[in-house]
N, C-alpha and C positions, 0 to 999 in steps of 0.2 A: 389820336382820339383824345377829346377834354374830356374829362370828367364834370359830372354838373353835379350839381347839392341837390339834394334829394326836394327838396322847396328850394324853388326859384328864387325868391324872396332871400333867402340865407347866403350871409356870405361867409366865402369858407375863412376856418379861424386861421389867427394868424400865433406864432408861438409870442407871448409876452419874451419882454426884454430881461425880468427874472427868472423865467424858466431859461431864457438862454445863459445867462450867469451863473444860475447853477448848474448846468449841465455842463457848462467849459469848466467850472472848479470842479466837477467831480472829476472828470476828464484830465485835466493837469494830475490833482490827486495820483489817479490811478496810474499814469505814465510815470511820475515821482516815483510811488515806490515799484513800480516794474523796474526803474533806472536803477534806484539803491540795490533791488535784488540782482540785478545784472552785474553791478559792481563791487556786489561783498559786501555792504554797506548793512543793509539787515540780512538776517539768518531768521530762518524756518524750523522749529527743533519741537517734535514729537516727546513726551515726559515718557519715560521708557522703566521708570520703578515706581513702586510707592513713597518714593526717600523724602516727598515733598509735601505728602497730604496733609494736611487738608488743605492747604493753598494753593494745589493743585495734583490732581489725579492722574492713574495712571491714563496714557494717552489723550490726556489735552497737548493741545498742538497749539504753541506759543511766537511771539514773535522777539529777535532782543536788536537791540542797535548796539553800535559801538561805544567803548566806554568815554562821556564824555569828557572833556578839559578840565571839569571842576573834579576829577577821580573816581574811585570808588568811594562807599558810604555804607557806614554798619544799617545792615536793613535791605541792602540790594541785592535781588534773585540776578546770580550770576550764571553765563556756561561759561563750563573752564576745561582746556583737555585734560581728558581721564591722565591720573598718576601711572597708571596701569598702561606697559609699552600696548600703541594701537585700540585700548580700550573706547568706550564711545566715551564722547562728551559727556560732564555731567553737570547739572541744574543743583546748585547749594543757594543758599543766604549766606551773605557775610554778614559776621556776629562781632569781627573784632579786626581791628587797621590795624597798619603799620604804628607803633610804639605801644598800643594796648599790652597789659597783662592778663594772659589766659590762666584759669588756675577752675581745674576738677580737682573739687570737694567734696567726699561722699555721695555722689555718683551725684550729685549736682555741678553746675557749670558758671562758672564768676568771669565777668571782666571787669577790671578796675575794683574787685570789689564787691560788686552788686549782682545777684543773681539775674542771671535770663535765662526765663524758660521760653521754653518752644510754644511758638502761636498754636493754641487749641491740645497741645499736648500734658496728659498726666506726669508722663515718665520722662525723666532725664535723660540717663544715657543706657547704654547698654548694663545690664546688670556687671559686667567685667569692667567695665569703666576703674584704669586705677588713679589716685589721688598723684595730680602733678602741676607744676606752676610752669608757667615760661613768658617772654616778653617776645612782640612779635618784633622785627628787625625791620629798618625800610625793604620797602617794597613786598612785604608778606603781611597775608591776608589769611585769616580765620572763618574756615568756612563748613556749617552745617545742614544737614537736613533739617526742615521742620517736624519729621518724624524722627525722631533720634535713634528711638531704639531698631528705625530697619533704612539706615543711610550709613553709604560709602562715602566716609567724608573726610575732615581735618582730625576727627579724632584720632581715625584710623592712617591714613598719612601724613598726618603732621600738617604746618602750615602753606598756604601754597602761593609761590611765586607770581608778583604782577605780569610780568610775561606769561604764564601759563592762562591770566582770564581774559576768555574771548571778546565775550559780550554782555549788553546787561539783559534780559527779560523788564520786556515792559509792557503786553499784551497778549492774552491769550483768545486766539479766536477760534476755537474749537473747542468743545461741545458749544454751539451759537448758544444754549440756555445759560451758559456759564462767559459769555464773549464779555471784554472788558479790560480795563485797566490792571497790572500789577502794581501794587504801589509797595514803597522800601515799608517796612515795621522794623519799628526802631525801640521794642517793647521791650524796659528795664535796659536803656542805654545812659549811662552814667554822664552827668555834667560835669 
């Protein structure tokens, strides 16, 4: 059986040459990252504490890639494996590279020098924060929550190994009212 157009007269539409362009790039898109998720390539990671608010809450569900050729960079939302044997993954900011000087000062936090505080945060660090200086070594990275005072982090273990970071975060697409870009903050990073 053919189907006919409801008026005789009508002829039936045909799909434009733009609608088919974009529907094969979304198409490619979508097969692309099914392909990277199939091969390891991005990772899928649900925010499992507050250690990151306000830059991200608990259970926004995030996307991160692998770290690219140009490295890590003070500013980038990293997962790294937990310090803790079998612990989960954990979501920090790196604050401080390889040869920066770390140095808590009265329960503030200096690199090179120059204070940074935490994006959107009053308080430094934990009120037991004690005063200490150290220079990071290649391949060790300085890594904080945006929440300082309730993050499992570099304070409390020390500096953490470039083998130990997974991946970067670089989009969160859950809660959709919050979907979008993470971009590095690179706020109070010394020239």
């Amino acid at each position: 059986m053919n189907p006919q157009p409801a008026n005789p007269n009508q002829k039936p539409r045909k799909v434009g040459a733009v609608r088919m362009i974009l529907g094969a790039i979304v198409l490619l898109f979508t097969l692309g990252c099914w392909g990277a998720f199939m091969q390891g390539e991005l990772g899928a990671y649900e925010i499992e504490s507050g250690s990151m608010e306000p830059t991200m809450e608990l259970y926004d569900r995030v996307l991160a890639k692998p770290v690219p050729r140009s490295g890590i960079r003070v500013g980038d939302v990293v997962v790294l494996k937990s310090p803790d044997d079998n612990g989960p993954d954990l979501v920090k900011r790196v604050v401080a590279v390889e040869g920066d000087t770390v140095e808590f000062r009265r329960q503030h936090f200096y690199v090179a020098g120059v204070e940074r505080p935490a994006p959107g945060q009053t308080e430094s660090f934990h009120p037991t924060a004690h005063d200490r200086k150290l220079t990071l070594e290649p391949g060790q990275y300085y890594v904080l929550g945006d929440n300082r005072p309730k993050s499992h982090d570099s304070e409390e273990f020390g500096p953490v190994d470039r083998t130990k970071i997974k991946k970067i975060v670089f989009w969160r697409y859950w809660p959709l009212s919050r979907m979008g870009r993470i971009t590095p903050q690179e706020k109070g990073r010394a020239e």
